[in-house]
C-alpha positions in Angstrom: -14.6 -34.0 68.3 -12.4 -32.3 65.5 -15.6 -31.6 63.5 -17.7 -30.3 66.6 -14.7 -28.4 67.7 -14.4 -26.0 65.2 -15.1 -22.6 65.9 -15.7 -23.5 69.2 -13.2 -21.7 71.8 -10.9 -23.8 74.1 -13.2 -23.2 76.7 -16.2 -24.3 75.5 -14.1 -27.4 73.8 -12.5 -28.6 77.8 -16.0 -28.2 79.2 -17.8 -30.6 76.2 -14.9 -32.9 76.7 -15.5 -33.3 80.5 -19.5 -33.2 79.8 -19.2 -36.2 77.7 -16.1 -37.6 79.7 -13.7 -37.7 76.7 -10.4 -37.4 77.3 -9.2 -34.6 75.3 -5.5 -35.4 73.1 -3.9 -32.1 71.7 -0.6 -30.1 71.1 -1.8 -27.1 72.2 -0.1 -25.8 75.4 -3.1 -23.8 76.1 -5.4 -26.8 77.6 -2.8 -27.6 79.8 -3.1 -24.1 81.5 -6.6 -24.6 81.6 -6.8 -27.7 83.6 -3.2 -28.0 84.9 -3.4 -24.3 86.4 -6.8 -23.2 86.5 -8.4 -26.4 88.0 -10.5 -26.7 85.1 -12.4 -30.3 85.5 -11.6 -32.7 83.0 -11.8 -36.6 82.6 -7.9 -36.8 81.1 -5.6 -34.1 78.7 -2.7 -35.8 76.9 -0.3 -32.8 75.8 1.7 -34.3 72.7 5.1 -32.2 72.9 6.6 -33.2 69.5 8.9 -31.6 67.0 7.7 -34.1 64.3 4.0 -33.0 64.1 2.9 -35.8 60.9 0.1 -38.2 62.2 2.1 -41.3 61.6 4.1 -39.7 64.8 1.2 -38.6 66.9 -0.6 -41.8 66.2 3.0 -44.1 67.1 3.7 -41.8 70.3 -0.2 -42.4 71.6 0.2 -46.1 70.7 3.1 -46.6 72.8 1.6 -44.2 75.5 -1.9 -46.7 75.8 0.3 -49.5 75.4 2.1 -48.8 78.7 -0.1 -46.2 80.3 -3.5 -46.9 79.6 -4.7 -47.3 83.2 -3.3 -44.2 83.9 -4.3 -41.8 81.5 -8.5 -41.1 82.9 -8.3 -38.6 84.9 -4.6 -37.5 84.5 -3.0 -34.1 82.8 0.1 -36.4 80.5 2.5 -34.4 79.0 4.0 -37.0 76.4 8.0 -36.1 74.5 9.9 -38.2 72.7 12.0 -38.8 75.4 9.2 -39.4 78.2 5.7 -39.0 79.7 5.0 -37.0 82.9 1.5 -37.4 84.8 0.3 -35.0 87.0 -3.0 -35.3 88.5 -4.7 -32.1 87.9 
C-alpha cells in the first residue's frame, strides 16, 4: 500500500485499509488515535514503537510478533516495543 498511499491523507489511507481488509503496520502514532480513540473501523493496526527505525528491526520485531501473535493480531489495535506488545481491541 506504500505506493497507493502516497499523497493520500491518513484518513483516506485507514478507510482503504479497512475497505480492502488489510491490516495496516506503521510507526505513526497518529493511526492509533484514529482507531484507538475515534472508533475508526479497521481490520487490525500494529503501531511499531522503536527507537531503531532500520527495516532489518521492523521486519525482526514483526517476525517475532506473527510468530507468537498471529491469531491475534486481525482485528486488534497492537502497540509493539522492544520490551513488549499490548493489544487492545479497538
Amino acid at each position: 500500500m506504500y505506493e497507493a498511499a502516497r499523497g493520500m491523507g491518513d484518513d483516506e489511507i485507514i478507510q482503504k485499509a479497512s475497505a480492502e481488509e488489510w491490516i495496516l503496520i506503521t510507526n505513526d502514532k497518529g493511526f492509533g488515535e484514529k482507531v484507538y480513540r475515534q472508533r475508526r473501523p479497521h481490520k487490525g493496526v500494529v503501531l511499531l514503537r522503536r527507537e531503531d527505525e532500520r527495516a532489518s528491526n521492523k521486519i525482526e520485531m514483526l517476525r517475532r510478533l506473527l510468530d507468537k501473535y498471529s491469531d491475534r493480531v486481525a482485528g486488534s489495535f497492537v502497540v509493539v516495543t522492544e520490551r513488549r506488545v499490548r493489544f487492545a481491541r479497538a
